[in-house]
C-alpha positions as semicolon CSV with decimal commas, in nm:
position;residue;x (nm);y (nm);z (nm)
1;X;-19,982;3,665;-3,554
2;X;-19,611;3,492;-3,595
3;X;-19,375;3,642;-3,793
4;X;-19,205;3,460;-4,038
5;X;-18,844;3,500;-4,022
6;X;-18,647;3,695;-4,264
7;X;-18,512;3,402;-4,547
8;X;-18,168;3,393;-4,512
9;X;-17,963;3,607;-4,786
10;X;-17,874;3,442;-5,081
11;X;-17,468;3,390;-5,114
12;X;-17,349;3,562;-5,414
13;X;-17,137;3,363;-5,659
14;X;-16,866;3,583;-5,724
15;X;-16,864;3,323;-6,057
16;X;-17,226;3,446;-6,168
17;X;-17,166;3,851;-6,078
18;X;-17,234;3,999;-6,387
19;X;-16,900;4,089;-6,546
20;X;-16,698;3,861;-6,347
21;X;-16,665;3,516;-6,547
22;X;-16,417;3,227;-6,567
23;X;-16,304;3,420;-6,898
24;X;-16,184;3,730;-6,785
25;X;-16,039;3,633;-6,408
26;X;-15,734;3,413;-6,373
27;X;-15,609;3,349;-6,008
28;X;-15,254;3,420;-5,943
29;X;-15,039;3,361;-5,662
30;X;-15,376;3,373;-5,454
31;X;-15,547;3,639;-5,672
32;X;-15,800;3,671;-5,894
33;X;-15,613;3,896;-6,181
34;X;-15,748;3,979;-6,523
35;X;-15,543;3,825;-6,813
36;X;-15,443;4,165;-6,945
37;X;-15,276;4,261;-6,621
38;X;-15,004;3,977;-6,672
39;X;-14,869;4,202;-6,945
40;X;-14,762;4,438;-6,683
41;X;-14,605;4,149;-6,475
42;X;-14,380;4,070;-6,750
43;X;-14,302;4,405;-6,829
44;X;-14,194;4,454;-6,482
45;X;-13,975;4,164;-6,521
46;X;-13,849;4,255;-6,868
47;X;-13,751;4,590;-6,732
48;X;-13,559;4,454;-6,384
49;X;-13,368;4,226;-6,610
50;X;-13,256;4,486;-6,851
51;X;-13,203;4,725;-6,528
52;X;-13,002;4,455;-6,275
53;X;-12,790;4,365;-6,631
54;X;-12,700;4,692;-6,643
55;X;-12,628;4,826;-6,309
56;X;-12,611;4,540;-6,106
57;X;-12,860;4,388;-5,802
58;X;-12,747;4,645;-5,525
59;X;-12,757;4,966;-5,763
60;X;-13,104;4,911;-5,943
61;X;-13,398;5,092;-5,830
62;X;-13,782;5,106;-5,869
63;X;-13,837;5,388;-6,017
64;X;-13,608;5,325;-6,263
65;X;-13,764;4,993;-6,370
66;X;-14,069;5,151;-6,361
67;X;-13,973;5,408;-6,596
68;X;-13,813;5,124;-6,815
69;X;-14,177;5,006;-6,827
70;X;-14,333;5,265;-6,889
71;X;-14,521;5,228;-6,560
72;X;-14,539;5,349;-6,216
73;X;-14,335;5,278;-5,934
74;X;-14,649;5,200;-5,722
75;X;-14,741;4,930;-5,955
76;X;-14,474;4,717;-5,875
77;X;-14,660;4,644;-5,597
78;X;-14,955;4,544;-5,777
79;X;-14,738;4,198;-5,842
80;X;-14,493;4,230;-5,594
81;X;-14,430;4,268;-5,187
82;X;-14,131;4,510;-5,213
83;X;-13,772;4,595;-5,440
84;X;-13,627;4,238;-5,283
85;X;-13,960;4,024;-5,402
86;X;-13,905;4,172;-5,768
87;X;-13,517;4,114;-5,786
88;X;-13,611;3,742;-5,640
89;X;-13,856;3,692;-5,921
90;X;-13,596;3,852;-6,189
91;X;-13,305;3,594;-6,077
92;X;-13,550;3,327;-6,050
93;X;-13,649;3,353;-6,386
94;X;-13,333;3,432;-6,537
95;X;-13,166;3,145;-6,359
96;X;-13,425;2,933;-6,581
97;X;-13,338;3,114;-6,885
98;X;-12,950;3,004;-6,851
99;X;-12,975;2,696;-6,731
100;X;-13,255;2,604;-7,013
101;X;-12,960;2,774;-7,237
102;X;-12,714;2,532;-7,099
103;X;-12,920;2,201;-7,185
104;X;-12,948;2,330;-7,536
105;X;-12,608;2,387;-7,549
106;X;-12,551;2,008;-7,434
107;X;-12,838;1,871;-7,686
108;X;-12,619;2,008;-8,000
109;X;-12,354;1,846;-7,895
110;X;-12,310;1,489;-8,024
111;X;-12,421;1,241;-7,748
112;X;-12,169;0,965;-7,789
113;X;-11,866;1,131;-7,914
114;X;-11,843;1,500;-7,732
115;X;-11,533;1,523;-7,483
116;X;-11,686;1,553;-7,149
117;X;-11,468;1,880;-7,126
118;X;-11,649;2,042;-7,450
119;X;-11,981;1,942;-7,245
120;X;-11,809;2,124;-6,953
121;X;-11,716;2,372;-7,218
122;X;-12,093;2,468;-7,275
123;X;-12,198;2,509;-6,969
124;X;-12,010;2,842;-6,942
125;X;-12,221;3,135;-6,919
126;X;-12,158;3,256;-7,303
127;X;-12,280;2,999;-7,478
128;X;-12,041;2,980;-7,800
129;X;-12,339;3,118;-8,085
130;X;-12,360;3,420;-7,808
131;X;-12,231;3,745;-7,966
132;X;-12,222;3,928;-7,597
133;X;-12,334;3,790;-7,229
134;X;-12,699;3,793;-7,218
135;X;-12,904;3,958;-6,982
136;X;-12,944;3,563;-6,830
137;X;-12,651;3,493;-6,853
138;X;-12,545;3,855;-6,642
139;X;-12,798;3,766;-6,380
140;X;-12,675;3,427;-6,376
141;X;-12,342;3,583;-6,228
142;X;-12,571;3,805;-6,036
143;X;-12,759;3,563;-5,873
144;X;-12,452;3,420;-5,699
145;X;-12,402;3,704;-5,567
146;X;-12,718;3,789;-5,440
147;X;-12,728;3,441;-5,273
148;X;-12,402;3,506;-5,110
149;X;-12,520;3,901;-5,004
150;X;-12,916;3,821;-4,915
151;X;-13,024;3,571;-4,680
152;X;-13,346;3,569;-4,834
153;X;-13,237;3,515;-5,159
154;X;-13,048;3,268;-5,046
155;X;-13,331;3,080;-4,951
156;X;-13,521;3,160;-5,233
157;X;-13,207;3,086;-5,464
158;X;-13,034;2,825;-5,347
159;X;-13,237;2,519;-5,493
160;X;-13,153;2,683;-5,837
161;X;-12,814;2,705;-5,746
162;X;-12,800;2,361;-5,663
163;X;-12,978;2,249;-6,006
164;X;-12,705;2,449;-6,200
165;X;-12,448;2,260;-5,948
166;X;-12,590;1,946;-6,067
167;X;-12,552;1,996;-6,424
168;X;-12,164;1,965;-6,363
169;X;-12,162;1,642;-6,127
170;X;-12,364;1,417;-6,419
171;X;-12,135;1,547;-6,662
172;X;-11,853;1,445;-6,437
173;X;-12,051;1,117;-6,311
174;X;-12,105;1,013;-6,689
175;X;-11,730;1,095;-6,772
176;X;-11,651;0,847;-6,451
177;X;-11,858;0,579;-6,599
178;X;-11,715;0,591;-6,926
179;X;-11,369;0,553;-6,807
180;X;-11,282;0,889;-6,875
181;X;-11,246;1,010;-6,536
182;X;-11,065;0,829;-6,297
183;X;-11,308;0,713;-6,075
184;X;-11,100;0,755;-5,749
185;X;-11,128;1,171;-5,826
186;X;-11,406;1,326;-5,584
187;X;-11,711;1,386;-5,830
188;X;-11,827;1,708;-5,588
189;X;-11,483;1,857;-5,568
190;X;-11,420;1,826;-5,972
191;X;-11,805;1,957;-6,012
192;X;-11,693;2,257;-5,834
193;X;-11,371;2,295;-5,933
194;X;-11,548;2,358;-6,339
195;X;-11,818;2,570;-6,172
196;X;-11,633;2,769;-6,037
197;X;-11,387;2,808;-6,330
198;X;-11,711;2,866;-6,565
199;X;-11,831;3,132;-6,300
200;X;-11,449;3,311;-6,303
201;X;-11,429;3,297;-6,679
202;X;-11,784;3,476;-6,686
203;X;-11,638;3,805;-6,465
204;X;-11,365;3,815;-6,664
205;X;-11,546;3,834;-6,944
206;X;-11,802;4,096;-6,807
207;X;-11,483;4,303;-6,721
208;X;-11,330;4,299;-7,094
209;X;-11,137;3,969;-7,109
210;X;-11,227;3,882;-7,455
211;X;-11,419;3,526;-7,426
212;X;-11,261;3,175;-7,504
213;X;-11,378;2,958;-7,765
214;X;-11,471;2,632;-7,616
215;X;-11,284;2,485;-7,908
216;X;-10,967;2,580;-7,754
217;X;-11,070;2,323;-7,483
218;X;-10,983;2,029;-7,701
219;X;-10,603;2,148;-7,591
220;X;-10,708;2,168;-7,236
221;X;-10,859;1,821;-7,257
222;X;-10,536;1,640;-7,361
223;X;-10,357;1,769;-7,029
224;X;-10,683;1,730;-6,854
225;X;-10,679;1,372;-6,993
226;X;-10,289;1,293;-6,838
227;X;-10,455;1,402;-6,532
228;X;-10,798;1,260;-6,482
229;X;-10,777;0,906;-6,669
230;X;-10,753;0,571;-6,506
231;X;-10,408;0,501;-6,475
C-alpha cells in the first residue's frame, strides 16, 4: 500500500490570524505597530524636545526623557536604535517645525511690497508674534550644532540644513531680480552672510540679549540699500 504524502501545511496569513487585522496593525519604519503605540512615539519626542530645549543635545539623557514621559527608559527603544537615533528624530522634526514657522512668517508678509530685508527679517529664529524662543526654534540653534559635533547627524541633518540655507538665497535671488540687489553681489555669500547673522542674533538672545524687532530693520534697510543697489 502507497502512502500518500503528508499535504503540504497551509501558510498562515498573518492578515486572517484572528486578532490581527488591517485595523489594528499599521507598519512603521518596517514594523507592524498598533495605532495606540504611536502615542508613545510622540511622547518620546514631546519629552526630548522639552529635555534638549532645556539642557541642551550633549547634557540630555534617557532616563530623564523617559521620566518626562512618564515612561521607561527601555521603551525608547521600542521606537528607537539608541540616545543618538532619538536626538536625530527630535532635530529632524523640530527643524520642520521652524522652518514651516519661517514660511508662515513670509506668507503674512505682503508679497509685492515687503523689503526683502523684513523677509530676511522673519526668517530669524523668534518669529516677531513669539513671546520667548520656542522649543523649535532652540533646537533649531541646536541642530547646528549637533551637525557641526556628530558626524552622523551631520549626515542625517545636513539636507535640512541646506533647505533652511535655501530659504535665504531665493529671498536674495528674488531681491536680485527686482533690482534691489545689485546683481554683481555673490547670492551664496549674502545668503550666508543673513544666516549666519539670524543664527548669532538667536544665541544672543538665548543668553539674555533682549530680541530685536524686525521693524527696526526698516533702518537697517536704508544703509543696506546704499550698499546693495545697482549703482
Amino acid at each position: 500500500m502507497v502512502k500518500k504524502a503528508p499535504a503540504p501545511a497551509k501558510k498562515v496569513d498573518k492578515r486572517r490570524t484572528p486578532g490581527r487585522t488591517n485595523k489594528n496593525v499599521v507598519n512603521v519604519d518596517g514594523r507592524d505597530r498598533r495605532p495606540w503605540a504611536l502615542a508613545s512615539k510622540e511622547r518620546l519626542l514631546t519629552a526630548a524636545t522639552e529635555e534638549i530645549a532645556a539642557v541642551g543635545f550633549e547634557r540630555a539623557r534617557l532616563a530623564e526623557i523617559a521620566d518626562r514621559a512618564e515612561m521607561t527608559p527601555g521603551s525608547v527603544y521600542t521606537w528607537f536604535a539608541n540616545k543618538e537615533d532619538l536626538f536625530r528624530a527630535v532635530l529632524e522634526e523640530a527643524f520642520d517645525a521652524q522652518l514651516l514657522s519661517n514660511v508662515r512668517a513670509l506668507e503674512k508678509l505682503p508679497a509685492d511690497s515687503a523689503p526683502w530685508l523684513i523677509k530676511i527679517a522673519s526668517l530669524i529664529p523668534r518669529n516677531s508674534d513669539d513671546d520667548d524662543f520656542t522649543n523649535a526654534q532652540k533646537l533649531l540653534v541646536e541642530t547646528y550644532y549637533a551637525s557641526w559635533r556628530d558626524p552622523l547627524a551631520r549626515d542625517v541633518l545636513a539636507p535640512r540644513v541646506r533647505e533652511h540655507f535655501a530659504l535665504y538665497v531665493k529671498i536674495i535671488d528674488d531681491a536680485k531680480d527686482e533690482g534691489e540687489i545689485d546683481a554683481s553681489l555673490d547670492t551664496q555669500m549674502l545668503a550666508s552672510l543673513f544666516l549666519g547673522l539670524a543664527m548669532g542674533l538667536a544665541l544672543i538672545g538665548m543668553a539674555g540679549i533682549g530680541p530685536t524687532d524686525p521693524i527696526n530693520w526698516f533702518n537697517i534697510g536704508v544703509l543696506a540699500d546704499q550698499v546693495m543697489r545697482p549703482k
